[in-house]
N, C-alpha and C positions, 0 to 999 in steps of 0.2 A: 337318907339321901340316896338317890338312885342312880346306880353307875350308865354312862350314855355307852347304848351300844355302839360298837363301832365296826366298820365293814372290814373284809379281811384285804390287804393288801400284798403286792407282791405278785410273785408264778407258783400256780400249783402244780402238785407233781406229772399233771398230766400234762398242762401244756409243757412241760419241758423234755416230754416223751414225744409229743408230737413234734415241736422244733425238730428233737431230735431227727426223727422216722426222716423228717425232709432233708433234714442235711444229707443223711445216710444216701438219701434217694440221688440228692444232687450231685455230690462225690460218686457215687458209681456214676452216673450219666457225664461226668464228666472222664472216667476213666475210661470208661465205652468208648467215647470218641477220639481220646490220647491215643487208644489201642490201636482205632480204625488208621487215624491218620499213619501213623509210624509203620501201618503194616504197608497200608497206600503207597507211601516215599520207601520203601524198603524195596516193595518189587519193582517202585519205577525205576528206582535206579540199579537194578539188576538187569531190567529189561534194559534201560538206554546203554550199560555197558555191554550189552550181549549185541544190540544191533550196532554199537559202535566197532566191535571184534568182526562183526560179520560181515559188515559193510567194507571193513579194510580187506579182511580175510579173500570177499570174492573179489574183490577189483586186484590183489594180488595173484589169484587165479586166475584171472583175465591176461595180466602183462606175462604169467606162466607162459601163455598157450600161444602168445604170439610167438615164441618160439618155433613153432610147430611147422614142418617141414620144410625149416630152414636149412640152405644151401643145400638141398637134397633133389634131385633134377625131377623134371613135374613127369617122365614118363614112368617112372617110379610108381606102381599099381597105389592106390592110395589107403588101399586097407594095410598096408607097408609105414606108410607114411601117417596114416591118424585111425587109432582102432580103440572100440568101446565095447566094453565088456563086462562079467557078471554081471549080468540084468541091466546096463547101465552107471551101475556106483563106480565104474573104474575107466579113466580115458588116457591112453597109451599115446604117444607120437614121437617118431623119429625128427631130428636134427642134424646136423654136420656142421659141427664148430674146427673143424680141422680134424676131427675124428667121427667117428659115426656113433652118438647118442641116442638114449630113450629118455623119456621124464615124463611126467603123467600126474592125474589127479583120482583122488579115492573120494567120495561122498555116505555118508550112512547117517542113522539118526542119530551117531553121536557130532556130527559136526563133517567139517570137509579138510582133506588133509593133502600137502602135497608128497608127491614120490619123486624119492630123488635123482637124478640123472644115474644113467648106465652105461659105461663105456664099452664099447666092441658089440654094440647091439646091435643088429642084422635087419628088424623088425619090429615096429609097433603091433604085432597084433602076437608075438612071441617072448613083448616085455614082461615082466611078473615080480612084483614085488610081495616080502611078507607081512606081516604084520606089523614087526616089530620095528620096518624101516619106515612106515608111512608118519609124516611129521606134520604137527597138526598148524592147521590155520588159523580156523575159527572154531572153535568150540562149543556146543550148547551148555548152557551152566546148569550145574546139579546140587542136587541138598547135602547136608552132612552123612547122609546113608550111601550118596553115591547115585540114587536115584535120580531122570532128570528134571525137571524145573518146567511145570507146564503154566500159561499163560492164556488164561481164558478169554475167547474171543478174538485173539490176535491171528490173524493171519501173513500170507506172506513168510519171511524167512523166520518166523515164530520159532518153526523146528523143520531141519533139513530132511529130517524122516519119511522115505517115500517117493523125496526127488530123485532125478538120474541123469547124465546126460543123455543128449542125442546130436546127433549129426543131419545135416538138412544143405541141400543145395540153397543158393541163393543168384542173384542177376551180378551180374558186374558193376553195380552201381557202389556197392560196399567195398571195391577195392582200391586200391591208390589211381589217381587219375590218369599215369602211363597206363596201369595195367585195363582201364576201362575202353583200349582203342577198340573196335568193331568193326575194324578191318580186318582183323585176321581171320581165314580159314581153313580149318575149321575152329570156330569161337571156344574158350574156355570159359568156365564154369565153377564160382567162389563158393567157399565152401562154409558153413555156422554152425557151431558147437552152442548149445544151450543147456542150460541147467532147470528143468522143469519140473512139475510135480507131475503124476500118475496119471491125469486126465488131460496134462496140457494145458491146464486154464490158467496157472497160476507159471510165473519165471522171474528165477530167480537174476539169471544173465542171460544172453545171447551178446554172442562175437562174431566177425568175422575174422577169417583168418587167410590174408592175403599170398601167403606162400604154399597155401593149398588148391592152387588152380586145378581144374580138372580139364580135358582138352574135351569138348564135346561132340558128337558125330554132326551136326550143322549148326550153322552161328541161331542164333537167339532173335526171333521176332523182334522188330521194332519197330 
């Protein structure tokens, strides 16, 4: 009697090498992407907390500087009354709250900090603070080395590095509605504080700052 061949059934060991190879393939391409996203949502939400710090930070710079030559009389030379200095990164200005103060702002690439008022201060352009007093706003964020935190392709307040203020005349349109009469002469002259970068193209703020009139030598075309 002759035994009936029979076919082999079942997985041989190769296809269970190949199964395998795929899986293997599938699990990493699936970890690849695990990685991508988590790194994705990691910096975004690094970034949205740093522009949400920055965003407070300047508009609280902003309500700073309205301060800026208050109750202080406008014949008062104005480099007295609002002065900028080291290259920019530093903006000085007197007040009189019942005494005569200075307070100011510092900017660098690590972020923008304010300075704290100075009692018995003579002059904004002979305020000076050290290092140790400047108190920070907004701060760029850094790695666990201390290094800071760059953000490719973003522009804008990305990184304060490089900005500075400056000072710029403006028209009377930027000041409270008493102070825009155009009868007077001779005409005064508002004054804008901006936070810009090195070529100008880019700004972070501009203000006006209505207790900084300047008296002009003839009123202003109209």
């Amino acid at each position: 009697m002759i035994a009936t061949r029979r076919r082999q059934r079942g997985q041989s060991l190769i296809s269970m090498m190949i199964g395998l190879v795929i899986s293997l393939i599938t699990i990493a391409a699936m970890l690849t992407l695990y990685k991508t996203m988590v790194g994705v949502s990691n910096e975004a939400s690094v970034a949205a907390r740093r522009d949400g710090q920055m965003a407070a930070g300047l508009l609280a710079a902003q309500m700073e500087l309205q301060s800026a030559g208050f109750g202080v009389d406008s014949t008062v030379p104005l480099d007295e009354r609002l002065y900028i200095s080291n290259s920019g990164k530093q903006v000085a200005w007197l007040y009189n709250d019942g005494s005569r103060r200075c307070a100011g702002l510092w900017v660098d690439g690590n972020g923008l900090y304010r300075l704290p008022p100075k009692a018995g201060c003579a002059s904004a352009s002979g305020a000076t603070w050290s290092a140790s007093e400047r108190i920070p706003m907004a701060l760029m964020p850094t790695a666990a080395d201390g290094s800071l935190i760059t953000f490719s392709g973003e522009q804008g307040g990305a990184s304060v590095a490089g900005y500075a203020f400056s000072r710029e005349e403006a028209s009377r349109a930027c000041l409270p509605y008493m102070q825009q009469d155009l009868s007077g002469t001779p005409a005064s002259t508002a004054q804008w504080v901006a936070l810009t970068n090195a070529t100008g193209t880019e700004r972070l703020f501009s203000i006006c700052l209505p207790n900084l009139t300047v008296v002009s030598a003839s009123p202003p075309a109209v």
